[in-house]
VOLUM-100479 format. One record per residue (C-alpha): z, y, x; residue number from 1; residue in three letters. Coordinates in pm, whole numbers, plus 50000, padded with zeros to 5 digits. Last residue first. Example, Ala and Ser with C-alpha at 12.3 -4.5 7.8 and 13.67 -1.06 7.14 Angstrom:
zz:yy:xx:num:residu
50714:49894:51367:2:ser
50780:49550:51230:1:ala
This chain:
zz:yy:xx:num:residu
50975:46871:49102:488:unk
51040:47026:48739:487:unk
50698:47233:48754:486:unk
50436:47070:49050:485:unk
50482:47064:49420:484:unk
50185:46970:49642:483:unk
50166:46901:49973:482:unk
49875:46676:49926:481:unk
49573:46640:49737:480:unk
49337:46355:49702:479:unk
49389:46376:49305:478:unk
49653:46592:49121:477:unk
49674:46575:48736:476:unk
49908:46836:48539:475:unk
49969:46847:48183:474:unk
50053:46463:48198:473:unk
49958:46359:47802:472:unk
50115:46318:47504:471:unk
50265:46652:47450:470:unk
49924:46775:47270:469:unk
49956:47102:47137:468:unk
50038:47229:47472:467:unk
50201:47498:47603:466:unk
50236:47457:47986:465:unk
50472:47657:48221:464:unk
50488:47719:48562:463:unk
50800:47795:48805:462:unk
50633:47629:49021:461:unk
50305:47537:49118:460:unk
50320:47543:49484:459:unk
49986:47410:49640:458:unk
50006:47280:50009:457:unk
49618:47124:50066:456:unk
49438:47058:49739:455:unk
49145:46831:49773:454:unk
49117:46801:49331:453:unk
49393:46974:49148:452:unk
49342:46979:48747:451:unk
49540:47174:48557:450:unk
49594:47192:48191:449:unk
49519:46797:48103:448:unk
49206:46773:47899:447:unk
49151:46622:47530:446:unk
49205:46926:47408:445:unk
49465:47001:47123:444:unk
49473:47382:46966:443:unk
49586:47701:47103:442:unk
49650:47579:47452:441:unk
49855:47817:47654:440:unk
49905:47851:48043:439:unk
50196:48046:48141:438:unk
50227:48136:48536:437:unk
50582:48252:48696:436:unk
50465:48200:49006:435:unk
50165:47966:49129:434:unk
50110:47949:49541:433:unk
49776:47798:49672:432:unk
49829:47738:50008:431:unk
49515:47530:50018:430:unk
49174:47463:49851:429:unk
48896:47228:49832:428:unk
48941:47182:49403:427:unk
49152:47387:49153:426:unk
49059:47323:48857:425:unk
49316:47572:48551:424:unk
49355:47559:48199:423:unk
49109:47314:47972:422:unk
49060:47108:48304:421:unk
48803:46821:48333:420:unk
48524:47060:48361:419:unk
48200:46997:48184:418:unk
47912:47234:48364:417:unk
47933:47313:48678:416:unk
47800:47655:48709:415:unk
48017:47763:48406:414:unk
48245:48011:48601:413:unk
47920:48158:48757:412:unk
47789:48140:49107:411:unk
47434:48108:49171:410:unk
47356:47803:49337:409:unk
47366:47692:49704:408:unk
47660:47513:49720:407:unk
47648:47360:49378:406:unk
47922:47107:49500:405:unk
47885:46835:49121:404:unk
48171:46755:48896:403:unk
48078:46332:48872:402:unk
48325:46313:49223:401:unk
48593:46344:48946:400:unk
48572:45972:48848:399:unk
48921:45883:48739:398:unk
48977:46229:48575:397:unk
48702:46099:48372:396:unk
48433:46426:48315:395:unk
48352:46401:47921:394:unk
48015:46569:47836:393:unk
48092:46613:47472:392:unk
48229:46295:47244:391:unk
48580:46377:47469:390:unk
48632:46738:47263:389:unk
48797:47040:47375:388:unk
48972:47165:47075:387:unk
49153:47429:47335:386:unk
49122:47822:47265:385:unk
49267:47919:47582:384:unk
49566:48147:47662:383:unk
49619:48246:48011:382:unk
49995:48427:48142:381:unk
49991:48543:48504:380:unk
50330:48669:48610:379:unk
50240:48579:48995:378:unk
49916:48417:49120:377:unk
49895:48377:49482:376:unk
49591:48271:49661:375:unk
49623:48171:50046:374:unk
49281:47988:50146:373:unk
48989:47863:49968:372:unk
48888:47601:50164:371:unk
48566:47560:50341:370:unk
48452:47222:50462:369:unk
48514:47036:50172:368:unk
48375:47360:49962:367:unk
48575:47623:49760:366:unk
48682:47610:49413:365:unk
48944:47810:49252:364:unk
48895:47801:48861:363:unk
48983:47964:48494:362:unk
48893:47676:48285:361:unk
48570:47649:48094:360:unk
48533:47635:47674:359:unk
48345:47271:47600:358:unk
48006:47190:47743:357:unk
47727:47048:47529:356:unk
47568:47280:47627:355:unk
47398:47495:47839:354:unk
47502:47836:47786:353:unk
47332:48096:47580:352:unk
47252:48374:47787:351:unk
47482:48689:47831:350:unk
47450:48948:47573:349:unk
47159:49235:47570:348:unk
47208:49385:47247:347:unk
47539:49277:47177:346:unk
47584:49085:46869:345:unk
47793:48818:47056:344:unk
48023:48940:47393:343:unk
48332:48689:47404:342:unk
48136:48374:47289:341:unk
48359:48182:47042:340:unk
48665:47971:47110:339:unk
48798:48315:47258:338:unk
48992:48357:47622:337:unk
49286:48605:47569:336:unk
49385:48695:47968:335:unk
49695:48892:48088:334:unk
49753:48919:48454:333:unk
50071:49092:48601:332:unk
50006:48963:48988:331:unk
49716:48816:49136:330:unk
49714:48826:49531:329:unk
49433:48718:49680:328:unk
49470:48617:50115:327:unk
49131:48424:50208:326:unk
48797:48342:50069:325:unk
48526:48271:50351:324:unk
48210:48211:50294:323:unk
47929:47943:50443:322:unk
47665:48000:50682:321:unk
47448:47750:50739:320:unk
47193:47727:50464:319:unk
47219:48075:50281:318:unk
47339:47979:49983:317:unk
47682:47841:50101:316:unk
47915:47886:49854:315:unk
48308:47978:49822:314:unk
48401:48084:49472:313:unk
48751:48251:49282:312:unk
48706:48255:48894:311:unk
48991:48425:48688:310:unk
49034:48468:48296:309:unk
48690:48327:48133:308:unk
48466:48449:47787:307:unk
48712:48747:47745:306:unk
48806:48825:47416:305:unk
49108:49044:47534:304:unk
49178:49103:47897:303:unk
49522:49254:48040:302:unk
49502:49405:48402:301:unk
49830:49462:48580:300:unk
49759:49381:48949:299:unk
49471:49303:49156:298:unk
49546:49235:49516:297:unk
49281:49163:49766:296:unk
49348:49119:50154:295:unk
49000:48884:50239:294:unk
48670:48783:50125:293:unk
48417:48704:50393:292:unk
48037:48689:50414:291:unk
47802:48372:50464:290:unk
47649:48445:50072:289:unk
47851:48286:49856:288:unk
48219:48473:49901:287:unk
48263:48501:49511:286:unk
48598:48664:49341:285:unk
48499:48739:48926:284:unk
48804:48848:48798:283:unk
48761:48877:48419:282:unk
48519:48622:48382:281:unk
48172:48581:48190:280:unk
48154:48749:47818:279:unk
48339:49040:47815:278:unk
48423:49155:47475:277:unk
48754:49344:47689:276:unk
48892:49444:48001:275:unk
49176:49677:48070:274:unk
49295:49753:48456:273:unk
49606:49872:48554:272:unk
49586:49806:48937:271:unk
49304:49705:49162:270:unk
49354:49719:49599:269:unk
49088:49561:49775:268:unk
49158:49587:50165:267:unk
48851:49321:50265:266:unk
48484:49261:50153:265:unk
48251:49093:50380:264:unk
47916:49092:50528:263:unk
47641:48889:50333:262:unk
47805:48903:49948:261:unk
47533:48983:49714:260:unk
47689:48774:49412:259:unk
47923:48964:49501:258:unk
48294:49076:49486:257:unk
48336:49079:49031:256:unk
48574:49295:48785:255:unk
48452:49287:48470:254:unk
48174:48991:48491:253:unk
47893:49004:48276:252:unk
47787:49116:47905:251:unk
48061:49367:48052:250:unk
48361:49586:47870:249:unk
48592:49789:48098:248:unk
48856:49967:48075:247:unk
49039:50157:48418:246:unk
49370:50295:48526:245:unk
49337:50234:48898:244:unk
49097:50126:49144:243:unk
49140:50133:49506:242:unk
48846:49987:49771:241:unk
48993:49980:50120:240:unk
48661:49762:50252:239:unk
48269:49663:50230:238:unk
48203:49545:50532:237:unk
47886:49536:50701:236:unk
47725:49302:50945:235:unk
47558:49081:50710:234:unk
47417:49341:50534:233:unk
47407:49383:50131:232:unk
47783:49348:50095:231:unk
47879:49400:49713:230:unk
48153:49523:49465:229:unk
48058:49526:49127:228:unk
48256:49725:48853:227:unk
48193:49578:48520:226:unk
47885:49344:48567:225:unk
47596:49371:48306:224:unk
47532:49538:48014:223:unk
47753:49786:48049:222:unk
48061:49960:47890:221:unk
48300:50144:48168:220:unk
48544:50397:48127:219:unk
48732:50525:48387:218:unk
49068:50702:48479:217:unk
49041:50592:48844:216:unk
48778:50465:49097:215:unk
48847:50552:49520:214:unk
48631:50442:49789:213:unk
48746:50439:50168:212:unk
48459:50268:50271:211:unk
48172:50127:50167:210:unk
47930:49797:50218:209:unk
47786:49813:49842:208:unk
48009:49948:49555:207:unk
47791:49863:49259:206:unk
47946:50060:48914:205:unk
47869:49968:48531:204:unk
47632:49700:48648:203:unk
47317:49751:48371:202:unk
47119:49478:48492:201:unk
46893:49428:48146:200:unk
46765:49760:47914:199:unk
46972:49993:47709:198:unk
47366:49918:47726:197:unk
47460:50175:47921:196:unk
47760:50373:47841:195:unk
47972:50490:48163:194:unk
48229:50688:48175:193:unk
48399:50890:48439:192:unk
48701:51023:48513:191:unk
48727:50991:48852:190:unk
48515:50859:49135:189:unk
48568:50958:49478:188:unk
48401:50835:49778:187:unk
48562:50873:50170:186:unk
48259:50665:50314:185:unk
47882:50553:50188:184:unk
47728:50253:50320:183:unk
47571:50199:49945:182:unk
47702:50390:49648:181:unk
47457:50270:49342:180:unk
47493:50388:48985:179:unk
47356:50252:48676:178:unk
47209:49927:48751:177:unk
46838:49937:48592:176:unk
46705:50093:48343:175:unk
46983:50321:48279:174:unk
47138:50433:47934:173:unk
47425:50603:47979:172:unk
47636:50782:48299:171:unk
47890:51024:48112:170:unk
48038:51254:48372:169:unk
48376:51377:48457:168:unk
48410:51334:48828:167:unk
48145:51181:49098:166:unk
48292:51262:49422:165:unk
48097:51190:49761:164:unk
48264:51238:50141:163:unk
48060:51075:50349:162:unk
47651:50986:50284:161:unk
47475:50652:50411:160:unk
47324:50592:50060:159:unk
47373:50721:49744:158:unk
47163:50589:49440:157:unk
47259:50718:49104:156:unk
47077:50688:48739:155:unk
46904:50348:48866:154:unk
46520:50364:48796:153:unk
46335:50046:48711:152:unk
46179:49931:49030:151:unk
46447:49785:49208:150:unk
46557:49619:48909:149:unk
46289:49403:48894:148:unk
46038:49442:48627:147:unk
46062:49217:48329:146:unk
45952:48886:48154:145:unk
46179:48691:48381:144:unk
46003:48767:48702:143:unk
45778:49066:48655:142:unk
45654:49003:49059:141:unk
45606:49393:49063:140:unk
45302:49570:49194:139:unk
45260:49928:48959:138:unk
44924:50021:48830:137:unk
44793:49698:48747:136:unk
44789:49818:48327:135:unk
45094:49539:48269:134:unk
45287:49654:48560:133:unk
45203:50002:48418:132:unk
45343:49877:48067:131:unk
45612:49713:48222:130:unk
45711:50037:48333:129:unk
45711:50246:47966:128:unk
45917:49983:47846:127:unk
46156:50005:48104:126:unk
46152:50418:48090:125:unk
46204:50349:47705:124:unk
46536:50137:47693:123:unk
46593:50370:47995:122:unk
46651:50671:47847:121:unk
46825:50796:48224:120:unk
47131:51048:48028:119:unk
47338:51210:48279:118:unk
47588:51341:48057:117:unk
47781:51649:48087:116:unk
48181:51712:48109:115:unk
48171:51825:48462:114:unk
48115:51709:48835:113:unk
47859:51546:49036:112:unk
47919:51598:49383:111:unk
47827:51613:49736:110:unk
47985:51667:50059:109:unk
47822:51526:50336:108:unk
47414:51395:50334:107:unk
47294:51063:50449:106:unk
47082:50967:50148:105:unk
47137:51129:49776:104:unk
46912:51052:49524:103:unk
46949:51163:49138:102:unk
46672:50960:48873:101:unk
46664:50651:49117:100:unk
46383:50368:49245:99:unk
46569:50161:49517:98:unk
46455:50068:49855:97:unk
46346:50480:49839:96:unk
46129:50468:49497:95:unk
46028:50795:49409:94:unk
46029:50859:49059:93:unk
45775:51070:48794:92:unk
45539:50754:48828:91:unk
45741:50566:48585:90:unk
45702:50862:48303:89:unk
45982:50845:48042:88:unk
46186:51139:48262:87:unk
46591:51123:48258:86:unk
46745:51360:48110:85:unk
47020:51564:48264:84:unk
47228:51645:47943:83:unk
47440:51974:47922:82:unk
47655:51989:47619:81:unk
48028:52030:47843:80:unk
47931:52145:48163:79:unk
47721:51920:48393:78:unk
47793:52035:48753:77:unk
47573:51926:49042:76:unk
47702:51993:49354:75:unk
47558:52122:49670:74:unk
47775:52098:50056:73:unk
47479:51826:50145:72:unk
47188:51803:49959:71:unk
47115:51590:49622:70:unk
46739:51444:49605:69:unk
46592:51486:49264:68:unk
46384:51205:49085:67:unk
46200:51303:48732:66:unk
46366:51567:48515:65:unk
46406:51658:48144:64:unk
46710:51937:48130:63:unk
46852:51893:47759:62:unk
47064:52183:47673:61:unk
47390:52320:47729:60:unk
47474:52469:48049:59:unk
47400:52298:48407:58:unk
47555:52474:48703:57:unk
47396:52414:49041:56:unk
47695:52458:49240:55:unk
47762:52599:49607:54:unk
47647:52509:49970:53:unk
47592:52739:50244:52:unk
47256:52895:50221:51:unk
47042:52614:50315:50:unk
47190:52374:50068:49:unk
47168:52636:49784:48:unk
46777:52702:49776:47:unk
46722:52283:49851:46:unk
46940:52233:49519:45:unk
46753:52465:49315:44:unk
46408:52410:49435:43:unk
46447:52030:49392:42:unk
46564:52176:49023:41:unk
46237:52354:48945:40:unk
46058:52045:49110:39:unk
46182:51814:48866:38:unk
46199:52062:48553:37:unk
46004:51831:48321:36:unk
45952:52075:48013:35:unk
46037:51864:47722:34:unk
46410:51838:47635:33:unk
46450:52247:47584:32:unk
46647:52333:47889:31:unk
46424:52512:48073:30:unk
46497:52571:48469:29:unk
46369:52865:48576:28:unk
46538:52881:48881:27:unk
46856:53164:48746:26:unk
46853:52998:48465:25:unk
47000:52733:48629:24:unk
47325:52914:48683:23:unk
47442:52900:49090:22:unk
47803:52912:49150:21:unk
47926:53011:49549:20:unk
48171:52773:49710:19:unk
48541:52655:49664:18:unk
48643:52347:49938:17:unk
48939:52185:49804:16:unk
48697:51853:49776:15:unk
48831:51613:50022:14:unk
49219:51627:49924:13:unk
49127:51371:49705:12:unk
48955:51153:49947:11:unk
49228:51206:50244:10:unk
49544:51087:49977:9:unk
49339:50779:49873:8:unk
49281:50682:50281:7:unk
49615:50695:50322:6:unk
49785:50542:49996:5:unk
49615:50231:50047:4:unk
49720:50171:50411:3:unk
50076:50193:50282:2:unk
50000:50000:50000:1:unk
């Protein structure tokens, strides 16, 4: 915490700096919805970098705009009203890796601030790409029935800058992820929400190789992952990531570390997080990629109608290097897990699973020949629907070898289909330390609660088991040792 405290006290005493206001009047900028002010605001923002730094001040209107590059020492304030709009024309972006309505790369001191809304229409902008795609005009490989999501514009994409704050805004309806901080150090965001729910790959927030970032006091509804964290280069880390005071609602994961996970993540610090109608897991922990996952504590998040609790993953898909999953602390974790899937009606939910498959368990797997290593959970409480049903695709506790590795696939907490768990599998782990954890079964299941399969020095005490079904052992342990179970 000490460490945690640090770098959060330098990024909010970042911005102090006051500087010269700029109205956009004042560059002929129109506010009327149809007059695409791109170059107008370029203007704007170049005008004020080279004369000190200030803000380009936004007032109410509609400000239509194709892809802006953000200069050091300028902000871009959105009072209360003022929408930057997002242009319906593909071939008003530039595409830099990534294709982006507000750019930012290797610049200091920038900010979007206010009570505006950043608005990319990107139900429409998609449609309006595949169209080109369609026409020839724009090379895309259109896996999936759609463009990739580096083509679709994201709302935000800053790279390589230091010291970045992003306060106030609504971010809604991208095409693509919503808003991209990538190598970037000493980053604020505060306050803000995001609402985009128009097209596929919405991630609420994609934290890729930073450091020193800060998220509190937001709001996040997307159609994809919650707040992503993610290593892009092998030898990056992304690291000392605080979040506090946060809901969330994902067709994905709400909190998740990868898929892209190539360098590492370490210093992860969550607290008071809400989650809810979220159809994959609530924690989403996945070292898959050759990277590392290390010194992460999440604390005091509750999750309603969420389609899993906690999912922690080692992989290997890149042949040869596998991850690394080490030192997670869970502590204060609520989770409500539905019988029913968590995010239905949604526009864009989650796919269909394959079934049959009854409701998963919340799970730590790593690989024979990389354990995940050091997980606490502490004051966790889970409750699952239950009515798990032998006549689907029953897993024998006597033949667990039949729950297949998937090293190299895509990590999900469904990826192996039938579990023989209805609470918690644990499989190629060790020091795995349960305290104080509640596990409830709504109705019977024909699974035991926990499952421990190659477990290495596993406390699970004090731990208790509410089940419908008193018949059975709640817990079964195979190949494991070192292990110490409730009233042992």
């Amino acid at each position: 915490m000490k460490v945690v405290c640090t770098f959060l006290f330098f990024i909010l005493t970042t911005f102090s700096l006051q500087a010269k206001d700029y109205p956009v009047s004042l560059f002929g900028i129109y506010s009327d919805g149809a007059t695409l002010n791109t170059r107008s605001i370029q203007y704007a923002i170049d005008h004020i970098h080279q004369n000190g730094g200030g803000r380009l001040v936004f007032n109410v209107g509609r400000f239509l705009t194709g892809s802006i590059h953000l200069k050091s020492n300028v902000t871009l304030h959105l009072e209360e009203g003022a929408v930057l709009l997002g242009s319906l024309n593909p071939f008003d972006y530039d595409r830099h890796v990534w294709t982006a309505l507000v750019f930012a790369e290797n610049q200091q001191n920038i900010a979007i601030t206010g009570k505006g809304i950043i608005d990319g229409q990107g139900r429409y902008l998609a449609r309006n790409v595949i169209t080109m795609i369609q026409k020839g005009l724009i090379k895309d490989q259109f896996r999936f029935d759609r463009p990739e999501a580096e083509a679709r514009a994201v709302l935000i994409y800053f790279r390589g800058n230091q010291r970045v704050k992003v306060q106030g805004v609504t971010l809604k309806n991208s095409a693509s992820w919503v808003q991209i901080y990538d190598q970037c150090k000493n980053v604020q965001l505060d306050g803000i929400s995001v609402d985009s729910k128009a097209y596929w790959n919405n991630d609420g927030i994609d934290l890729v190789d930073c450091d020193s970032v800060s998220v509190t006091n937001s709001y996040i509804d997307s159609d994809d992952d919650g707040i992503c964290l993610k290593s892009h280069d092998a030898t990056k880390v992304c690291e000392n990531i605080y979040v506090r005071n946060c809901t969330i609602r994902s067709s994905a994961n709400a909190i998740k570390f990868g898929t892209a996970s190539y360098g590492g993540f370490r210093n992860i610090n969550m607290r008071r997080i809400k989650v809810y109608d979220t159809y994959r897991s609530a924690i989403a922990l996945e070292a898959v990629d050759g990277g590392f996952i290390e010194n992460v504590e999440i604390d005091s998040l509750e999750a309603i109608n969420t389609g899993n609790a906690i999912f922690l993953r080692i992989g290997e898909r890149v042949k040869g290097k596998k991850g690394r999953l080490e030192n997670v602390r869970l502590t204060n974790i609520r989770v409500e897990v539905p019988a029913t899937k968590a995010d239905a009606g949604y526009e864009y939910e989650g796919p269909i699973e394959d079934m049959p498959r009854n409701v998963s368990p919340s799970s730590i797997v790593g690989m024979p020949d990389a354990l995940v290593n050091n997980v606490t959970l502490k004051n966790v409480e889970i409750i699952q629907p239950g009515g798990g049903s032998a006549s689907f695709a029953n897993v024998p506790l006597t033949a667990l070898d039949k729950v297949p590795e998937k090293p190299t696939a895509y990590p999900d907490f469904s990826m192996f289909g039938e579990l023989p768990a209805w609470g918690f599998y644990l499989r190629h782990a060790q020091n795995i330390k349960f305290e104080n954890v509640r596990l409830i079964c709504q109705k019977k299941d024909y699974r035991p609660a926990v499952v421990l399969d190659d477990v290495k020095q596993a406390s699970l005490t004090p731990m208790t088991i509410s089940d419908p079904d008193r018949k059975k052992a709640p817990v079964f342990v195979n190949q494991s040792s070192g292990i110490t179970l409730p009233g042992k």
